[in-house]
mmCIF entry with sequence, helices, sheets and N, C-alpha, C, O atoms, coordinates in Angstrom:
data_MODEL
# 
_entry.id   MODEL 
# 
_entity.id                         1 
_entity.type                       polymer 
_entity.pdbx_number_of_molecules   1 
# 
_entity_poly.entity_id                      1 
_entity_poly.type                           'polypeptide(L)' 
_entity_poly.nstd_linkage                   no 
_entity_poly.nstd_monomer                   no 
_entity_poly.pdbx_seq_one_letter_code       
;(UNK)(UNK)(UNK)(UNK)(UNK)(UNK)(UNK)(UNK)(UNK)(UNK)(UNK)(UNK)(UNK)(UNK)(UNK)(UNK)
(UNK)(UNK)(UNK)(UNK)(UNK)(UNK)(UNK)(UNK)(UNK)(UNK)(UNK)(UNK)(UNK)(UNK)(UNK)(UNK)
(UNK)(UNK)(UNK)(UNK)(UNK)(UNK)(UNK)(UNK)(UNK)(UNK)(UNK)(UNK)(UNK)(UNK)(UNK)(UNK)
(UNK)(UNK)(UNK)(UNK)(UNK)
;
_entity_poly.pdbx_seq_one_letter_code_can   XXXXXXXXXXXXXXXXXXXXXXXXXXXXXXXXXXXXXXXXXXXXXXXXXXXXX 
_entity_poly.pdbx_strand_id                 A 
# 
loop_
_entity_poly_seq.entity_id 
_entity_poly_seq.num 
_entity_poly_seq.mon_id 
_entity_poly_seq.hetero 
1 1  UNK n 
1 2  UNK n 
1 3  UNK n 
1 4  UNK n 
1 5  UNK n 
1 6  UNK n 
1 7  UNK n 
1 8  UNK n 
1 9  UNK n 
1 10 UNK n 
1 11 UNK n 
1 12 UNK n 
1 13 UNK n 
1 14 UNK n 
1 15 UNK n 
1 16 UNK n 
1 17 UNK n 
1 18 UNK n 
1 19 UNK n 
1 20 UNK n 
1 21 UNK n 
1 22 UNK n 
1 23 UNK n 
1 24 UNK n 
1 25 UNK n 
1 26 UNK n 
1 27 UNK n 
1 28 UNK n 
1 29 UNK n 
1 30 UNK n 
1 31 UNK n 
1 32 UNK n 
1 33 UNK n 
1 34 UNK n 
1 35 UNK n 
1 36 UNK n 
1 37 UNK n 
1 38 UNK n 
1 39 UNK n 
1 40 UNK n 
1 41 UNK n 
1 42 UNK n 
1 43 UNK n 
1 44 UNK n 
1 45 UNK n 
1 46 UNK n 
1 47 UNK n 
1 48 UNK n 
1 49 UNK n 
1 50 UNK n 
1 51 UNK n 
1 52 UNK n 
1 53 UNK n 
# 
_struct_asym.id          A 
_struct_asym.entity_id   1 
# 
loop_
_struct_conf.conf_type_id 
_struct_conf.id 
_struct_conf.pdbx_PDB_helix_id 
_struct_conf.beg_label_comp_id 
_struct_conf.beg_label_asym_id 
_struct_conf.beg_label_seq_id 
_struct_conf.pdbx_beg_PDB_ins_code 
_struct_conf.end_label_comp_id 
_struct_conf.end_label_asym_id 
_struct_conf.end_label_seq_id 
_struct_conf.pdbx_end_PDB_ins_code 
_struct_conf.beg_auth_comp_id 
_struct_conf.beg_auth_asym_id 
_struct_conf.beg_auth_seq_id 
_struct_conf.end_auth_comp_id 
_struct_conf.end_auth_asym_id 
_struct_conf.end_auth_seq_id 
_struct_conf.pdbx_PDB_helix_class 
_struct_conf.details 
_struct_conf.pdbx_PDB_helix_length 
HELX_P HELX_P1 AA1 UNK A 4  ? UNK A 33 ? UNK A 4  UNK A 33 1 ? 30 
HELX_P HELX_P2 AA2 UNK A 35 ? UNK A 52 ? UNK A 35 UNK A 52 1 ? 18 
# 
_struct_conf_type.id          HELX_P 
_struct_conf_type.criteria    ? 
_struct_conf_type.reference   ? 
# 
loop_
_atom_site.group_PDB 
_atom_site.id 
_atom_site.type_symbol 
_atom_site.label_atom_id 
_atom_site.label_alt_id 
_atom_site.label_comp_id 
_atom_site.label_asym_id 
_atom_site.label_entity_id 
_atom_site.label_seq_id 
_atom_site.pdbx_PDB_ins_code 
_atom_site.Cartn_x 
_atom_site.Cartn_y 
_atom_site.Cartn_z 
_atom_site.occupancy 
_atom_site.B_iso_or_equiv 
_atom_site.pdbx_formal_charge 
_atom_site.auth_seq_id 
_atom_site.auth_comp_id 
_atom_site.auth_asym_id 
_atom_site.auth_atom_id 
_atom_site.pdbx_PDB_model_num 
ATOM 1   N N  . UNK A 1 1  ? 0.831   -1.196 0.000   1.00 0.00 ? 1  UNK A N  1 
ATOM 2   C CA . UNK A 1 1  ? 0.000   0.000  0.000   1.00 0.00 ? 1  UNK A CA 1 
ATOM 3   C C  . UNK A 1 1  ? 0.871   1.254  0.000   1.00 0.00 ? 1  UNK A C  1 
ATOM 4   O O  . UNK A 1 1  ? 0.684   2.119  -0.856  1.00 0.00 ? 1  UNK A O  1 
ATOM 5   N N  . UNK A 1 2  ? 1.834   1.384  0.949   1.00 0.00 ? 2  UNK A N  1 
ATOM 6   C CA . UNK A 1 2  ? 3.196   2.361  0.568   1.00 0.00 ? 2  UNK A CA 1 
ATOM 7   C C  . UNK A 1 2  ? 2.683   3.090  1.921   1.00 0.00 ? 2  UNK A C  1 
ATOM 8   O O  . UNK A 1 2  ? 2.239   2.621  2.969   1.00 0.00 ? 2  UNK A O  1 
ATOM 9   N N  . UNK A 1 3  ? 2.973   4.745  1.384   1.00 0.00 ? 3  UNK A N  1 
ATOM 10  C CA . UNK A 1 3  ? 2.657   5.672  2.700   1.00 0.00 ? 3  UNK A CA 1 
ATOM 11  C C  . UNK A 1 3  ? 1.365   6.401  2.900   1.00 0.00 ? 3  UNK A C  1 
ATOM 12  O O  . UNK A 1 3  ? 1.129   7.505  2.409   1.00 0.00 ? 3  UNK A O  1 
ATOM 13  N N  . UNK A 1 4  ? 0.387   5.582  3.796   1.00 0.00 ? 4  UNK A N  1 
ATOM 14  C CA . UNK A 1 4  ? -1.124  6.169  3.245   1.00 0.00 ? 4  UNK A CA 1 
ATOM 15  C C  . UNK A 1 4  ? -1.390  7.717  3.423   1.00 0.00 ? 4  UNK A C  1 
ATOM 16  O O  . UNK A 1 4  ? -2.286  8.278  2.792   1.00 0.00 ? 4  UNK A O  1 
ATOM 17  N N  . UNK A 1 5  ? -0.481  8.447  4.409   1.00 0.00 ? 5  UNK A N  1 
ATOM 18  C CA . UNK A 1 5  ? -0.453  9.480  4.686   1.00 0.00 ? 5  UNK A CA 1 
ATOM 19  C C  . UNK A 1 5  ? 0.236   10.657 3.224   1.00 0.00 ? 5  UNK A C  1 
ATOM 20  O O  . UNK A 1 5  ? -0.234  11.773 3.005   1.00 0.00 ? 5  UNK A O  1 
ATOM 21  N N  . UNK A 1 6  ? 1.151   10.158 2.590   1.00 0.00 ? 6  UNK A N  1 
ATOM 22  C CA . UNK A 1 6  ? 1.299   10.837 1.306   1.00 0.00 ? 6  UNK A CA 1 
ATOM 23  C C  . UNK A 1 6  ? 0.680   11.034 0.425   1.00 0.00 ? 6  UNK A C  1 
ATOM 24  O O  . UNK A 1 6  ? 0.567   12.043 -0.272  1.00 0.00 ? 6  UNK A O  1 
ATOM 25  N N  . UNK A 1 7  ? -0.125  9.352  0.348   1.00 0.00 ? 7  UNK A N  1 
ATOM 26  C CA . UNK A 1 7  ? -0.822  9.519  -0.980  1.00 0.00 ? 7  UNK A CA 1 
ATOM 27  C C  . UNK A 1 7  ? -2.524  10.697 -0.722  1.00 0.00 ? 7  UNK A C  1 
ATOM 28  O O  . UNK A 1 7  ? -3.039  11.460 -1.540  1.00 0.00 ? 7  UNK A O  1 
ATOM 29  N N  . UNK A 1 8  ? -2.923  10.402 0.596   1.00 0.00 ? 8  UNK A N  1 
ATOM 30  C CA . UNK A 1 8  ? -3.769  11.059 0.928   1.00 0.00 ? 8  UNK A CA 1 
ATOM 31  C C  . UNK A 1 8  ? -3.472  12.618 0.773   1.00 0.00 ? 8  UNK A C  1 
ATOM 32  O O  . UNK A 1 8  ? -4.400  13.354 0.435   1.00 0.00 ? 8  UNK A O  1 
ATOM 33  N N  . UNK A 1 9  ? -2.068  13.195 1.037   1.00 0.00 ? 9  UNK A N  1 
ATOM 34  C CA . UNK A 1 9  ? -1.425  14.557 0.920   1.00 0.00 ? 9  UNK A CA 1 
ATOM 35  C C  . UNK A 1 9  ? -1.997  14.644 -0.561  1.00 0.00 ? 9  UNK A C  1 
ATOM 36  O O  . UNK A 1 9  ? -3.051  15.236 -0.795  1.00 0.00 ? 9  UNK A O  1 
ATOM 37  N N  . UNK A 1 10 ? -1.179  13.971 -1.628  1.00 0.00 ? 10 UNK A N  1 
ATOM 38  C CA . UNK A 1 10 ? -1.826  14.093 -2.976  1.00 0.00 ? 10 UNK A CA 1 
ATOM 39  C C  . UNK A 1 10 ? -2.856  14.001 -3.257  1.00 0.00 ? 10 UNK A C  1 
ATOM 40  O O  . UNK A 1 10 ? -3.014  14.778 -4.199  1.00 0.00 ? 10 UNK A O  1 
ATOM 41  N N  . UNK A 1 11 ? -3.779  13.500 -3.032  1.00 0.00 ? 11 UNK A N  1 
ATOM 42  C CA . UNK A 1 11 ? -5.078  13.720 -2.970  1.00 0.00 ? 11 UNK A CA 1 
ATOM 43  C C  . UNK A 1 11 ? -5.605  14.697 -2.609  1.00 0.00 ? 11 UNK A C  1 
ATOM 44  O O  . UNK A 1 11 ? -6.251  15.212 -3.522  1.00 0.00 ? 11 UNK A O  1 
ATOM 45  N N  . UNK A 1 12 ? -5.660  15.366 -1.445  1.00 0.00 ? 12 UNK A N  1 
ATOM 46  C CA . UNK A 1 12 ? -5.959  16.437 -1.151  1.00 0.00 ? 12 UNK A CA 1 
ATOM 47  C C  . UNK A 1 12 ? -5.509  17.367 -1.820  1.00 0.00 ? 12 UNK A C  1 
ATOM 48  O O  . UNK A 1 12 ? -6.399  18.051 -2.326  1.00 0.00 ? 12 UNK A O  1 
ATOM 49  N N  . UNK A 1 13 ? -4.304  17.744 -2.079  1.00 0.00 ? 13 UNK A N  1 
ATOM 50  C CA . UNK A 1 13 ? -3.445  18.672 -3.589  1.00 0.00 ? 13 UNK A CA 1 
ATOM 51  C C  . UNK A 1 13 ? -4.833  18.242 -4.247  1.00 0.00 ? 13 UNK A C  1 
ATOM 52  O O  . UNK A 1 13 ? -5.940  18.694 -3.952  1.00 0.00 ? 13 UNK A O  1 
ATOM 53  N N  . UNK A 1 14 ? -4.611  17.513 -4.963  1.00 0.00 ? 14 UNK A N  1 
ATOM 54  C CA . UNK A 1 14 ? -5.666  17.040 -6.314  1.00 0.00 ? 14 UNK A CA 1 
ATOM 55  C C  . UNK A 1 14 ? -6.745  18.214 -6.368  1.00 0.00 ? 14 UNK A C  1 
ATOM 56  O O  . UNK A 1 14 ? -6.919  19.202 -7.082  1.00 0.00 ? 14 UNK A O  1 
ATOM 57  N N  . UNK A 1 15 ? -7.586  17.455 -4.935  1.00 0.00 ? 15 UNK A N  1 
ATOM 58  C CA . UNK A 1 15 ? -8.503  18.498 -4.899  1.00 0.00 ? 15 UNK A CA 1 
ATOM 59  C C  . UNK A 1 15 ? -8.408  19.714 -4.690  1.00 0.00 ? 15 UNK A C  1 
ATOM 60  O O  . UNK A 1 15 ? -9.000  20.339 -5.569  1.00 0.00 ? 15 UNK A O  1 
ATOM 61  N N  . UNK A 1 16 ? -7.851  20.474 -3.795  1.00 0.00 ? 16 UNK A N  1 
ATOM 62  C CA . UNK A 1 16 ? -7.924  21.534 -4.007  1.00 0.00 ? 16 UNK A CA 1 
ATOM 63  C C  . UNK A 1 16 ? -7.143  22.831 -5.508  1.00 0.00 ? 16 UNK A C  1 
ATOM 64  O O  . UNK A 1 16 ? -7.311  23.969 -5.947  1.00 0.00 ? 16 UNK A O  1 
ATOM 65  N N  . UNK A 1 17 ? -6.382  21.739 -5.702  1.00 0.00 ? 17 UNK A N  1 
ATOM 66  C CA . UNK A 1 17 ? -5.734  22.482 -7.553  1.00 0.00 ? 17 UNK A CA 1 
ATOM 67  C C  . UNK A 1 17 ? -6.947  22.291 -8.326  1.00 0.00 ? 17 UNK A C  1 
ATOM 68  O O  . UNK A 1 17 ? -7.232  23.243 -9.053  1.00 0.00 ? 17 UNK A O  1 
ATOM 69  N N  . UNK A 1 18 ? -7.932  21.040 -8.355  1.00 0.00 ? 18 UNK A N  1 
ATOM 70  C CA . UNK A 1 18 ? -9.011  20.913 -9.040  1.00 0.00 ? 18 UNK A CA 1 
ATOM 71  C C  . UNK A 1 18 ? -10.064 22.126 -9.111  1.00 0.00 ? 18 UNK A C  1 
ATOM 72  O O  . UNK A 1 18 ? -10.535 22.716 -10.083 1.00 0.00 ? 18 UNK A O  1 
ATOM 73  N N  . UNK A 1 19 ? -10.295 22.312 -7.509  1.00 0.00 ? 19 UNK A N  1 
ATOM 74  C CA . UNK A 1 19 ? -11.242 23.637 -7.361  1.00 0.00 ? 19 UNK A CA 1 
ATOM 75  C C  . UNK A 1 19 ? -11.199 24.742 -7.435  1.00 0.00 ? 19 UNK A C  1 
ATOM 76  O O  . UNK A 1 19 ? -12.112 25.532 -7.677  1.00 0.00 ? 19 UNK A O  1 
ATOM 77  N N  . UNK A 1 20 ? -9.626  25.013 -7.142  1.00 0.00 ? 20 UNK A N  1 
ATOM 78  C CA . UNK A 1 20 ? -9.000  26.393 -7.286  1.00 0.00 ? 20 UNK A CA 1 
ATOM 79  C C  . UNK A 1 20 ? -9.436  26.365 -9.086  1.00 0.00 ? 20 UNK A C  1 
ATOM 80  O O  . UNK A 1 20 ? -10.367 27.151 -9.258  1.00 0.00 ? 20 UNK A O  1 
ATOM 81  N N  . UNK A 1 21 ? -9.053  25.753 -10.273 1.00 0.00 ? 21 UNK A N  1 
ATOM 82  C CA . UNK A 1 21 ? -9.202  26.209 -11.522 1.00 0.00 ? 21 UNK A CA 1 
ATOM 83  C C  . UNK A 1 21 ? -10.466 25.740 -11.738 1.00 0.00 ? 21 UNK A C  1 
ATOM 84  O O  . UNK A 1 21 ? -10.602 25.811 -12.960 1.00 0.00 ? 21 UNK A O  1 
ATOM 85  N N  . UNK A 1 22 ? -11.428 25.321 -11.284 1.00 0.00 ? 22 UNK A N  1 
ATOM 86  C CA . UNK A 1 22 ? -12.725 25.151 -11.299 1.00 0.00 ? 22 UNK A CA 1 
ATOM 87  C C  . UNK A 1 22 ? -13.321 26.783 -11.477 1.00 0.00 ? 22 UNK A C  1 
ATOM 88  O O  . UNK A 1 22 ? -13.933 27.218 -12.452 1.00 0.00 ? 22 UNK A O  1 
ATOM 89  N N  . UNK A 1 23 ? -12.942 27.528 -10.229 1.00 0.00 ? 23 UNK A N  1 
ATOM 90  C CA . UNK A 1 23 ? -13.067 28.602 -9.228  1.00 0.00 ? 23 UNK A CA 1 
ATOM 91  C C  . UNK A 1 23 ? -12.907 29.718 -10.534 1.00 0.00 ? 23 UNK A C  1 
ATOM 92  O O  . UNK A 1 23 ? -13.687 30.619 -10.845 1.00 0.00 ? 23 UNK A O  1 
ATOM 93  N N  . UNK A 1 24 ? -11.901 29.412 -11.034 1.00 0.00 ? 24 UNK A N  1 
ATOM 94  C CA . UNK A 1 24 ? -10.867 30.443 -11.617 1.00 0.00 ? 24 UNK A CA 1 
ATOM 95  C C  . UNK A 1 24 ? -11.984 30.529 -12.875 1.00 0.00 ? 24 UNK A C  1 
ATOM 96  O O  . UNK A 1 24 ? -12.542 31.599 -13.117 1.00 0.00 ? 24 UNK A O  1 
ATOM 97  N N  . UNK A 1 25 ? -12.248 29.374 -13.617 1.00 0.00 ? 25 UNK A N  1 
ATOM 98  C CA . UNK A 1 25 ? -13.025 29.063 -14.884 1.00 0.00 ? 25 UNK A CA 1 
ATOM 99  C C  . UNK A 1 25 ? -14.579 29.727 -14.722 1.00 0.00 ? 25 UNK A C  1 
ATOM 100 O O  . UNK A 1 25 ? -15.148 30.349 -15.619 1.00 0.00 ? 25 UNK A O  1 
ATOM 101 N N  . UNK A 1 26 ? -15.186 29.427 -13.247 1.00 0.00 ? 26 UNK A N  1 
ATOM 102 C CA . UNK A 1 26 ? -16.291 29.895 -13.193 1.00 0.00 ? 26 UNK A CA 1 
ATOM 103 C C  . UNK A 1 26 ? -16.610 31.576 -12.806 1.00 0.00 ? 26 UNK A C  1 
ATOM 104 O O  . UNK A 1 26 ? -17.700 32.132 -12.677 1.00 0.00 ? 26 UNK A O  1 
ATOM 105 N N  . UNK A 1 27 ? -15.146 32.165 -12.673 1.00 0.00 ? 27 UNK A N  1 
ATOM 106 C CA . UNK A 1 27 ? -15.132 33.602 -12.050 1.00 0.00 ? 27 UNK A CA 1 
ATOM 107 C C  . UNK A 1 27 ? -14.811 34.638 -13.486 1.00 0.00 ? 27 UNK A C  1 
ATOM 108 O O  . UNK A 1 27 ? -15.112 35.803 -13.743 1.00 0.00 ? 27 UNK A O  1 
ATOM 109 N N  . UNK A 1 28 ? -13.878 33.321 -14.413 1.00 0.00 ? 28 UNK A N  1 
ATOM 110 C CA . UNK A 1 28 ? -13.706 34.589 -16.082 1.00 0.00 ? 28 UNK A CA 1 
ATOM 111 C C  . UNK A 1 28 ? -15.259 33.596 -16.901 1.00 0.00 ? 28 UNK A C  1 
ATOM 112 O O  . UNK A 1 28 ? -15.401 33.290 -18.085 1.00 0.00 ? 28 UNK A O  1 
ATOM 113 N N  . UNK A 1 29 ? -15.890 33.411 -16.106 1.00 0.00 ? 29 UNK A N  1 
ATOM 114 C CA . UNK A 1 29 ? -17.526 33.050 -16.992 1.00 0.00 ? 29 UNK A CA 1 
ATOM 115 C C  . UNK A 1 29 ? -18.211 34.336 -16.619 1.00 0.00 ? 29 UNK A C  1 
ATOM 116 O O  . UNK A 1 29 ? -18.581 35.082 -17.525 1.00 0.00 ? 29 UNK A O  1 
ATOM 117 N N  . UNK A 1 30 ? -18.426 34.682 -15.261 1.00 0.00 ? 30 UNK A N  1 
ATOM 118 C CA . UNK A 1 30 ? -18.764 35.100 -15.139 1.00 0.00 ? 30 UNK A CA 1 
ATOM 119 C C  . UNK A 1 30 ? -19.190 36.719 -15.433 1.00 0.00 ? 30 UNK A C  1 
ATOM 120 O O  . UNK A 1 30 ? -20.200 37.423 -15.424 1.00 0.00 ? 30 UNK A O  1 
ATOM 121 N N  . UNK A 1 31 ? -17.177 36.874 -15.800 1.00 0.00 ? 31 UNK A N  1 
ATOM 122 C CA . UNK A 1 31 ? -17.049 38.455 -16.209 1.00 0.00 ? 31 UNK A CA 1 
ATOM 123 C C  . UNK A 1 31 ? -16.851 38.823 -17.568 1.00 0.00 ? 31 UNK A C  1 
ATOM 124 O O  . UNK A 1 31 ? -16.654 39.957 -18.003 1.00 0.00 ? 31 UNK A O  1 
ATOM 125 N N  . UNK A 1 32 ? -16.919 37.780 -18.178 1.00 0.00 ? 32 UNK A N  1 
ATOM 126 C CA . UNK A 1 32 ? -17.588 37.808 -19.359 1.00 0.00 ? 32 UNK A CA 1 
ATOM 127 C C  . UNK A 1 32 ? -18.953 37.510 -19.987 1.00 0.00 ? 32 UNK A C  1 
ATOM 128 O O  . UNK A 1 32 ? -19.255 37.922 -21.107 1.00 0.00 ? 32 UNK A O  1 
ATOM 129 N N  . UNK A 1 33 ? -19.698 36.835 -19.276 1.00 0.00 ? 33 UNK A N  1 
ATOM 130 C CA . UNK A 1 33 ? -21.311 37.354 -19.018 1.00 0.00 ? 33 UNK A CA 1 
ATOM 131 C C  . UNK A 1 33 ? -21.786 38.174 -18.992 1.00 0.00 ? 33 UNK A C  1 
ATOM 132 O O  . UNK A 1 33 ? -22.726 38.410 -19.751 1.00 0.00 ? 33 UNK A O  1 
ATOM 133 N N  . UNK A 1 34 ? -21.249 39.180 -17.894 1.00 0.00 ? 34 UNK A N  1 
ATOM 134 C CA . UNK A 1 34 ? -21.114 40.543 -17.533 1.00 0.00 ? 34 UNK A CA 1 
ATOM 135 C C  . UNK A 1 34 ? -20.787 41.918 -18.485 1.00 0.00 ? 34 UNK A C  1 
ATOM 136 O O  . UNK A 1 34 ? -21.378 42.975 -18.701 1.00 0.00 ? 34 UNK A O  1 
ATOM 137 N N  . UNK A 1 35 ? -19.803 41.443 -18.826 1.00 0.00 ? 35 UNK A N  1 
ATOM 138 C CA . UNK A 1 35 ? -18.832 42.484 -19.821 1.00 0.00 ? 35 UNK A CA 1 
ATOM 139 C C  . UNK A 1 35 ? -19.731 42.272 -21.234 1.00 0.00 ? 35 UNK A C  1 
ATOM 140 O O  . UNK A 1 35 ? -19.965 43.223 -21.980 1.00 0.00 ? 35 UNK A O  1 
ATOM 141 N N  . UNK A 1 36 ? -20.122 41.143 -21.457 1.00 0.00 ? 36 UNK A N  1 
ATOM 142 C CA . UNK A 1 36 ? -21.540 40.840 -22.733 1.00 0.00 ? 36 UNK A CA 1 
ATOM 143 C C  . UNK A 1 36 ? -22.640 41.293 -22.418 1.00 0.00 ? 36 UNK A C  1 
ATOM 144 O O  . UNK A 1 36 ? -23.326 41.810 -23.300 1.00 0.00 ? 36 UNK A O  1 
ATOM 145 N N  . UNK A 1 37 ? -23.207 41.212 -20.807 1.00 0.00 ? 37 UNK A N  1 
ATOM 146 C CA . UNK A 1 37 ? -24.598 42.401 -20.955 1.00 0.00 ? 37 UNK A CA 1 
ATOM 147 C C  . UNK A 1 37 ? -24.173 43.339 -21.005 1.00 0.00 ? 37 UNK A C  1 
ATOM 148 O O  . UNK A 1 37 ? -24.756 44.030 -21.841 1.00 0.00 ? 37 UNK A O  1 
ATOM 149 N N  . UNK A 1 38 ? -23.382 43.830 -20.524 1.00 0.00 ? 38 UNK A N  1 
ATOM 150 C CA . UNK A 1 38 ? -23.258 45.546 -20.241 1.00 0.00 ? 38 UNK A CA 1 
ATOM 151 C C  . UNK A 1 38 ? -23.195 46.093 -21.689 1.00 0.00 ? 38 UNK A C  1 
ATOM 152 O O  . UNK A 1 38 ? -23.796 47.164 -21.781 1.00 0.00 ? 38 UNK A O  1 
ATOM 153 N N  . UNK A 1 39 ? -22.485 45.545 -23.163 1.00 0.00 ? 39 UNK A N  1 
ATOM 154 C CA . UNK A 1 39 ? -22.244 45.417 -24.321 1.00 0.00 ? 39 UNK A CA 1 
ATOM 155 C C  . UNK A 1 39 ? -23.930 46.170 -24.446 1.00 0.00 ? 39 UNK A C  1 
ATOM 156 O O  . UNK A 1 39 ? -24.207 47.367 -24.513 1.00 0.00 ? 39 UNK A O  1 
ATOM 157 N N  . UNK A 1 40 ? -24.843 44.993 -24.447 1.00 0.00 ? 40 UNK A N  1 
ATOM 158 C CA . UNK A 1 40 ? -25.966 44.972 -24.857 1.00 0.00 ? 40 UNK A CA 1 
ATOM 159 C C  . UNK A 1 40 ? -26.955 46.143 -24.177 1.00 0.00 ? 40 UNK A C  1 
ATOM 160 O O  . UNK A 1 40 ? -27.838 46.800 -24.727 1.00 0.00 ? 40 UNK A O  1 
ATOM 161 N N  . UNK A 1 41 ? -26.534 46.170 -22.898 1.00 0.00 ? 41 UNK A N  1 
ATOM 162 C CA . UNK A 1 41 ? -27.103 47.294 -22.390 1.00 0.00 ? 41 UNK A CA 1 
ATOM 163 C C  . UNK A 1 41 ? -26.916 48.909 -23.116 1.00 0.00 ? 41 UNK A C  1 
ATOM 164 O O  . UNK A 1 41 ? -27.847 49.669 -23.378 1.00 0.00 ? 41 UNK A O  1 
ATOM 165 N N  . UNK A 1 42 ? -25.515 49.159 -23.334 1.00 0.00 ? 42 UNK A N  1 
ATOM 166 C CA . UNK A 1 42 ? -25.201 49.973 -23.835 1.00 0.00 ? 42 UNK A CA 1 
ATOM 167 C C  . UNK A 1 42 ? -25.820 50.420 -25.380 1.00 0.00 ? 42 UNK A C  1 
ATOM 168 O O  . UNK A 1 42 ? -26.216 51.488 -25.845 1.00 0.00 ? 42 UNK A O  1 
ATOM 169 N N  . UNK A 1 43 ? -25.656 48.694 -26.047 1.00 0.00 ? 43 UNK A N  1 
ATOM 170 C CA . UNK A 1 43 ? -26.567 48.985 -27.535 1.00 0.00 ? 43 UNK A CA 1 
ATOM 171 C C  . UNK A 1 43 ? -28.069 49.456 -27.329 1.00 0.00 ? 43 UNK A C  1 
ATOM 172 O O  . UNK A 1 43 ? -28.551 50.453 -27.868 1.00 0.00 ? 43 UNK A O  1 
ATOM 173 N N  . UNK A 1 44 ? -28.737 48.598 -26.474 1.00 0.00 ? 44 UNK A N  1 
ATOM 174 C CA . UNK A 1 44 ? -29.952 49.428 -25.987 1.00 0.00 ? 44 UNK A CA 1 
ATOM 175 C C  . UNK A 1 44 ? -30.634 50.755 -25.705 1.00 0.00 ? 44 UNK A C  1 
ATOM 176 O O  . UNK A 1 44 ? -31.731 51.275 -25.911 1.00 0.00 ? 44 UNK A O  1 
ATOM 177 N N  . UNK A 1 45 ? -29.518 51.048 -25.159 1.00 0.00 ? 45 UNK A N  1 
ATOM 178 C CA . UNK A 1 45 ? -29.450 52.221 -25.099 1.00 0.00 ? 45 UNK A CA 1 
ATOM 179 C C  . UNK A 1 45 ? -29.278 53.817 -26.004 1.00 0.00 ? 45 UNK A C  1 
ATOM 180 O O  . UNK A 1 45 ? -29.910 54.873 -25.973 1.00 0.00 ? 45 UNK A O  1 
ATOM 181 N N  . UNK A 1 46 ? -28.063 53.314 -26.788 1.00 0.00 ? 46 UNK A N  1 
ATOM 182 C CA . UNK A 1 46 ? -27.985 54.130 -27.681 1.00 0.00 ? 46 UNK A CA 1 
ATOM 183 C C  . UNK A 1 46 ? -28.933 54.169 -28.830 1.00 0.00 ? 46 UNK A C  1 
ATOM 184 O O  . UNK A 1 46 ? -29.281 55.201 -29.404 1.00 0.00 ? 46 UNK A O  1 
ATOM 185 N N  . UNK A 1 47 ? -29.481 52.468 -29.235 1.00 0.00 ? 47 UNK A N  1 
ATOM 186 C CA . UNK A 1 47 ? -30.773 53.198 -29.794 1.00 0.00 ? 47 UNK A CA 1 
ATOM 187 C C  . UNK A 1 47 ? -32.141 53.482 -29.423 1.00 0.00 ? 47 UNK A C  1 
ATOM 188 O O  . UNK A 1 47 ? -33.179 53.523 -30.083 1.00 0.00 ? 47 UNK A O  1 
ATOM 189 N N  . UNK A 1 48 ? -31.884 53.668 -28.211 1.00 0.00 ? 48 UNK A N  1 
ATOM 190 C CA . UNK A 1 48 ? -33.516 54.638 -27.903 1.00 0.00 ? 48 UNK A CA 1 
ATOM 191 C C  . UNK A 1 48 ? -32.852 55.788 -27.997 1.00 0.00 ? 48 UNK A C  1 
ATOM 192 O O  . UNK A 1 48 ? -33.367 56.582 -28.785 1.00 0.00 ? 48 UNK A O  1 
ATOM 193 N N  . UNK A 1 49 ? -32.079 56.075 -27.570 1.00 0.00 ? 49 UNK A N  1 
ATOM 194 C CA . UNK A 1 49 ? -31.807 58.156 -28.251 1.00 0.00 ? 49 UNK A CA 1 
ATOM 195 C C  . UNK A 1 49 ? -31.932 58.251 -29.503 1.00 0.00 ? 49 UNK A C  1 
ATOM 196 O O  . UNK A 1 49 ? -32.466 59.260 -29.962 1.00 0.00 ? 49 UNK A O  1 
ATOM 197 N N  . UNK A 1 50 ? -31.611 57.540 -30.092 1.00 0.00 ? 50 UNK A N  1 
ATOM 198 C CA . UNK A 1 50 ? -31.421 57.297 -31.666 1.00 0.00 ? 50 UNK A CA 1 
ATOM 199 C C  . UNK A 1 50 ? -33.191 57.368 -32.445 1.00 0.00 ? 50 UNK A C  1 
ATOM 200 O O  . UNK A 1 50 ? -33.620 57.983 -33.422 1.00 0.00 ? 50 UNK A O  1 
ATOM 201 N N  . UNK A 1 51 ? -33.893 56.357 -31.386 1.00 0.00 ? 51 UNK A N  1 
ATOM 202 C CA . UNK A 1 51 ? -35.320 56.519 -31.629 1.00 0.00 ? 51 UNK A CA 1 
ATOM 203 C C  . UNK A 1 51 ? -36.027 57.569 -31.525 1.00 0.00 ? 51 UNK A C  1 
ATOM 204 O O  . UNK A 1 51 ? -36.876 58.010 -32.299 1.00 0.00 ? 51 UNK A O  1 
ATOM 205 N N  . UNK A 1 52 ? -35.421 58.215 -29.920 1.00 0.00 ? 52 UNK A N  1 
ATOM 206 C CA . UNK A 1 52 ? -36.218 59.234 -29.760 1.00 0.00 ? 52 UNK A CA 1 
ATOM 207 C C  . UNK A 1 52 ? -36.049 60.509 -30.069 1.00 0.00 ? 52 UNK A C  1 
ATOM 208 O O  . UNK A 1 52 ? -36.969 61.319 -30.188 1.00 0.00 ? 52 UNK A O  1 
ATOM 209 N N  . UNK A 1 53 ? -34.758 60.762 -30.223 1.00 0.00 ? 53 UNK A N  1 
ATOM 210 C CA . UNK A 1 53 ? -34.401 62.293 -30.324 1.00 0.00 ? 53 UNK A CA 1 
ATOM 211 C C  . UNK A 1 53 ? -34.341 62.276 -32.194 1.00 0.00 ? 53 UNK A C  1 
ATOM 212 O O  . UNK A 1 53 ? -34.082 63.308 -32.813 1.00 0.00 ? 53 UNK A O  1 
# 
């Protein structure tokens, strides 16, 4: 079986390198979600002045 206490160390690494770029993947989703409404908001916007004035 070897050293159960190491392999468990690696394991735990595992996981938490797993979640950290989990983390990372779900935080540049997010701000690019973001940075795409605000896009759209802005187009929205400019054409109702466009409509109205």
């Amino acid at each position: 079986m070897g050293d159960s206490t190491g392999s468990m160390f690696y394991g735990f690494g595992a996981f938490i390198l797993i979640y950290i770029i989990g983390a990372t993947i779900y935080q540049i989703w997010l701000w690019i979600k973001k940075a795409r409404d605000r896009k759209k908001f802005r187009e929205n916007e400019d054409e109702q002045k466009r409509t109205e004035g």
